[in-house]
N, C-alpha and C positions, 0 to 999 in steps of 0.2 A: 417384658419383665416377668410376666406370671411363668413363660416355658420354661425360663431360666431356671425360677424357683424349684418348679420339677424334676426341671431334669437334672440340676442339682442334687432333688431327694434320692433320686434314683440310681442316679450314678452313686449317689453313699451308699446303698443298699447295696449294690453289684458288687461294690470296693471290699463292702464287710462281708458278703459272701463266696465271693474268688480270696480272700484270709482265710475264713473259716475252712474253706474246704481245700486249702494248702498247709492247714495245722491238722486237717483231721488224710490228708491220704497222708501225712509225713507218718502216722502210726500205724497203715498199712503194711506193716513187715514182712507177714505170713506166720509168722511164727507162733505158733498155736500156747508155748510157755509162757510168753510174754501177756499175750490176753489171760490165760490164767492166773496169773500173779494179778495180772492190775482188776480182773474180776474178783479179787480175792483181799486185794489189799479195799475195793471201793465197797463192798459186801462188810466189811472188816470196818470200814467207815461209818458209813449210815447203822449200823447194829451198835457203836461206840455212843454215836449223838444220838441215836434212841434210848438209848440209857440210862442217858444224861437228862433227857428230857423229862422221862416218864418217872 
């Protein structure tokens, strides 16, 4: 019963990391525009809710 439990945990862990790292190469494009916009737009973010905050 207790390997179960583990191996349980661990296979969720493997599960939600082969996810993660299937949403993050899908934004591997190359394309050097695209990172700039989205560093641009998330810079463009955080300086908004600091703002707001402060």
């Amino acid at each position: 019963m207790r390997g179960d439990v583990f191996d349980a945990f661990f296979r969720l862990i493997a599960q939600i990391l082969r996810a993660v790292h299937f949403g993050l190469s899908r934004t591997q494009t190359g394309k050097l525009r695209g990172y700039a916009a989205t560093m641009v737009i998330g810079a463009t973010l955080i300086l908004l809710s600091l703002a707001l905050v402060l």
